[in-house]
C-alpha positions in Angstrom: -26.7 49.1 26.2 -24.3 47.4 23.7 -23.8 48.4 20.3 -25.5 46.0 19.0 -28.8 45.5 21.3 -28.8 49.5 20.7 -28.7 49.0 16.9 -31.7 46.4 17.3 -33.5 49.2 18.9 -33.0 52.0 16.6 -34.5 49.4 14.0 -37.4 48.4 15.9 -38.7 52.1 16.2 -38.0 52.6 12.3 -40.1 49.1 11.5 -37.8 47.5 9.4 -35.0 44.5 9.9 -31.6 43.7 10.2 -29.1 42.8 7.5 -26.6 41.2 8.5 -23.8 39.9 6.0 -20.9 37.5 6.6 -17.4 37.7 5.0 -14.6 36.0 5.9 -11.5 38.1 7.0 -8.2 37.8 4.6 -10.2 36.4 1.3 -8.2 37.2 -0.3 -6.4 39.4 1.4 -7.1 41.7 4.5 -6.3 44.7 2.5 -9.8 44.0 0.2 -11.0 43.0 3.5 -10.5 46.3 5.0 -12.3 48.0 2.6 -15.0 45.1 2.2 -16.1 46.7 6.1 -16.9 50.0 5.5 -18.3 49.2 1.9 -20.7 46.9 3.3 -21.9 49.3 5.9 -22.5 51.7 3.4 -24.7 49.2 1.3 -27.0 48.9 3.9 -25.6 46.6 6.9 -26.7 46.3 10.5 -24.3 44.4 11.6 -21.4 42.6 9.8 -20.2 39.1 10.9 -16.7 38.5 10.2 -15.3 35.2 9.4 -12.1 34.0 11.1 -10.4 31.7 8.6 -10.0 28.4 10.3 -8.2 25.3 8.4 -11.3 22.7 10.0 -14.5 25.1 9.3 -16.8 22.1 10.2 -20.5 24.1 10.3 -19.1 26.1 6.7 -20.1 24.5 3.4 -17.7 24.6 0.4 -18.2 28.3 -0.7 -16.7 29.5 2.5 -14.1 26.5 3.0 -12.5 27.5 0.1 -12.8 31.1 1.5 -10.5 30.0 4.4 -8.2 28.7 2.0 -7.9 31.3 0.2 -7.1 33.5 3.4 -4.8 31.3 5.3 -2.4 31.0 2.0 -0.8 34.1 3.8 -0.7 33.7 8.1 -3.2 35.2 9.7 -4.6 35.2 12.9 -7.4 36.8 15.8 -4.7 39.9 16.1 -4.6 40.5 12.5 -8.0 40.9 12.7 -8.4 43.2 15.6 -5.7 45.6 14.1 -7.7 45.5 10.5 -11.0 46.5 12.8 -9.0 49.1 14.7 -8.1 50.8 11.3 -11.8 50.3 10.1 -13.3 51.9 12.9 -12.1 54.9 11.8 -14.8 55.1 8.8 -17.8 53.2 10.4 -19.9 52.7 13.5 -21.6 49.5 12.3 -21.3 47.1 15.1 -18.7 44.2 13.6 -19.3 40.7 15.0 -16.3 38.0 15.3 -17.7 34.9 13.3 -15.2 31.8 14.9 -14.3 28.4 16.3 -13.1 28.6 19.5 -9.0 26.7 18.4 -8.7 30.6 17.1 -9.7 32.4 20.0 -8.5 30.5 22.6 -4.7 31.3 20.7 -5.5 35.4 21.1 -4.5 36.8 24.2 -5.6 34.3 27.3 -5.6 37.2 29.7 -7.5 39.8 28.0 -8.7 39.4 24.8 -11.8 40.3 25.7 -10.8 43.8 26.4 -8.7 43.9 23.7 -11.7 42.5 21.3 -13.6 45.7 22.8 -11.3 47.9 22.6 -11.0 47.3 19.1 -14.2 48.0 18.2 -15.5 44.4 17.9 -18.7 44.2 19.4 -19.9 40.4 19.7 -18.4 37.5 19.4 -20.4 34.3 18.2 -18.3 30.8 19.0 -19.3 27.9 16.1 -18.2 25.1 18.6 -18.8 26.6 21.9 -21.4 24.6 23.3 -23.9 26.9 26.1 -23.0 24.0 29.1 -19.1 24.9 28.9 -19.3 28.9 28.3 -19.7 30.5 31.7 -16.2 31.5 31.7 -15.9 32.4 28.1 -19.5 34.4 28.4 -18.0 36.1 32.0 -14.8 37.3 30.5 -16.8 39.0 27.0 -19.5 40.7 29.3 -17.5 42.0 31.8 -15.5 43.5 28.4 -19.0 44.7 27.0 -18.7 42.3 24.3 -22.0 40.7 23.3 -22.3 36.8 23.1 -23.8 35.2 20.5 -25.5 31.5 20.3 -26.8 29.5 17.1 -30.2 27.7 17.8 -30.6 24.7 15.4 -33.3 23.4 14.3 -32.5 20.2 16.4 -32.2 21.7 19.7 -34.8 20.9 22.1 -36.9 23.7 24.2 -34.3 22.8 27.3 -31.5 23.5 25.2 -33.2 26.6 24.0 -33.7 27.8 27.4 -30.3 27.1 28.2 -29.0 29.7 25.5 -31.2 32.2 26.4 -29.6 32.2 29.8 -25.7 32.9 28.4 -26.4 34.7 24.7 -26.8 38.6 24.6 -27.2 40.7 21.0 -29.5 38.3 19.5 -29.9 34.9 19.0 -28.6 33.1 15.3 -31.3 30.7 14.5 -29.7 28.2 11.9 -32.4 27.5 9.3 -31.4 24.0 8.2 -29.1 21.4 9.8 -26.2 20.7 7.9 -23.4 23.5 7.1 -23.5 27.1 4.9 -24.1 27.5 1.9 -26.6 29.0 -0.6 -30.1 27.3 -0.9 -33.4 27.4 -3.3 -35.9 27.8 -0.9 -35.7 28.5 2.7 -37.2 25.7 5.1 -41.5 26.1 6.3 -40.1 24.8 10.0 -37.8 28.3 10.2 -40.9 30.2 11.3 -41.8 27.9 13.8 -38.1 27.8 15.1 -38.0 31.5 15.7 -41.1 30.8 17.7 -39.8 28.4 19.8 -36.5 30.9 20.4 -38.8 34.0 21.4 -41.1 31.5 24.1 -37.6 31.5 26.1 -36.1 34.9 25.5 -36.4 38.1 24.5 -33.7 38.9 22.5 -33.8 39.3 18.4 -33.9 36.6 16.7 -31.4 36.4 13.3 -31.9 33.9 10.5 -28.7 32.7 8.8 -27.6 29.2 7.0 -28.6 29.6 3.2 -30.6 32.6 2.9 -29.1 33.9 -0.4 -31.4 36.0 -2.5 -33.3 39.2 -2.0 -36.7 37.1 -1.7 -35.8 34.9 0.9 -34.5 37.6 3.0 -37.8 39.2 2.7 -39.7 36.3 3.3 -37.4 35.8 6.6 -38.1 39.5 7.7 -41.7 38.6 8.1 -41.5 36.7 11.1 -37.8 37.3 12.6 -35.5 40.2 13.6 -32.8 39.8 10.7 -31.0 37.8 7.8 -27.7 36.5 7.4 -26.6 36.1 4.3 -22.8 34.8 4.0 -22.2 32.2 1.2 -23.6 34.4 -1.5 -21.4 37.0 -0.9 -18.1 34.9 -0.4 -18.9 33.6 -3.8 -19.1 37.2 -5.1 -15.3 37.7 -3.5 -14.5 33.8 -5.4 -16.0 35.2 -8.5 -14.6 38.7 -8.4 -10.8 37.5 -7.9 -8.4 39.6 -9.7 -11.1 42.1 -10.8 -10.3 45.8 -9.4 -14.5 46.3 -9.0 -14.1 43.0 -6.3 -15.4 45.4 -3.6 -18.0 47.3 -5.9 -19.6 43.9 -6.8 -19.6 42.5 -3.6 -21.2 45.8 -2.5 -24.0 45.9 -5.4 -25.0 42.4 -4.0 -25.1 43.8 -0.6 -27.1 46.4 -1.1 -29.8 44.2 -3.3 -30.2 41.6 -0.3 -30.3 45.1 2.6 -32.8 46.4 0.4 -35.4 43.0 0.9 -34.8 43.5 4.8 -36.7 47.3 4.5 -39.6 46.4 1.9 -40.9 43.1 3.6 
């Protein structure tokens, strides 16, 4: 059982939902990042998706475009990233998901990066522009590593498409809530619902909301009907508004812990 499907369970039989927050690895530095990790697991994370800066983020909205920016003022790459996680596995278990296109992976390592990914305590990897009809050989090389692989379901795709993920994701599914890129939102689409429904008629994995969910109530209001929330935007703009402040991670934490906190009183 991976890391994550195991942490799905372990919330199941308490009742209550995942949080999952999204930060993107380097902004602004990997230093704050590296303490960002553990911080956020202590707030009250699941699971953490980190962001691997790309310069052509086409599926992020401006909070986290500028996010990238921000990061890739200094070089940085997939095996920056891995050694950071190494380092951060030393203070938490929380399984760590890599948030990327594929341009960046496919530049890491094109024998093993899979076991490399594992190895370093990254536990999933979820591919923006991977499209399910040309993954079997990225989906065979992460699962025979033990790394989980992670689809988004749009609200565009079709039941066959649907299907079609459910045959080559593992962990959970991302359902997107709105077409369109990232980014933080007043109120959180009635068609979600019945998107998550769609996803669970073709497989049984749990089913995590992300694109715009951004304040304690909508995180609630998803952890009525699916398995988790991501919330990213929201708290990149807490690292954009907290540059040069030496509370950066404290805030960023405080506004974790408000949004964890909706996903165990829904």
């Amino acid at each position: 059982m991976s890391a994550i499907t195991q942490r799905f369970e372990e919330l199941k039989s308490r009742g209550v939902r995942a949080f999952v927050p999204y930060i993107t690895a380097g902004d602004p530095d990997l230093q704050t990042t590296e303490q960002l990790l553990p911080a956020l697991a202590d707030a009250g994370a699941d699971i953490i998706e980190l962001g691997v800066p790309f310069s052509d983020p086409m599926a992020d909205g401006p909070i986290i475009q500028r996010a990238s920016e921000r990061a890739l003022i200094n070089p940085i790459g997939v095996s920056d990233l891995v050694a950071m996680v190494r380092r951060v596995r030393e203070k938490t278990s929380v399984p760590i998901v890599l948030f990327t296109y594929l341009n960046p992976l496919l530049q890491f390592h094109n024998g093993d990066r899979a076991r490399i990914l594992k190895e370093a305590g990254i536990d999933g990897v979820l591919v923006t522009d991977l499209i399910p009809e040309e993954a079997d050989s990225h989906v065979s090389e992460m699962r025979a590593a033990g790394v989980d692989t992670i689809f988004l379901v749009a609200p565009t795709s079709t039941d066959r498409r649907i299907k079609l993920i459910s045959t080559v994701a593992s962990g959970f599914v991302y359902v997107v809530a709105r077409t369109g890129v990232t980014g933080i939102r007043e109120k959180i689409s009635d068609e979600v619902r019945n998107l998550v429904a769609r996803v669970r008629a073709h497989s049984e994995l749990p089913t995590v909301v992300g694109f715009g969910i951004s304040r304690p109530e909508h995180v609630r209001e998803v952890a009525t009907y699916a398995d988790g929330a991501v919330v990213g935007s929201r708290l990149v703009l807490e690292v954009e508004q907290s540059l040069g402040r030496k509370d950066l991670v404290e805030r960023v934490s405080q506004v974790a812990r408000e949004l964890a906190a909706a996903t165990k009183d829904a």
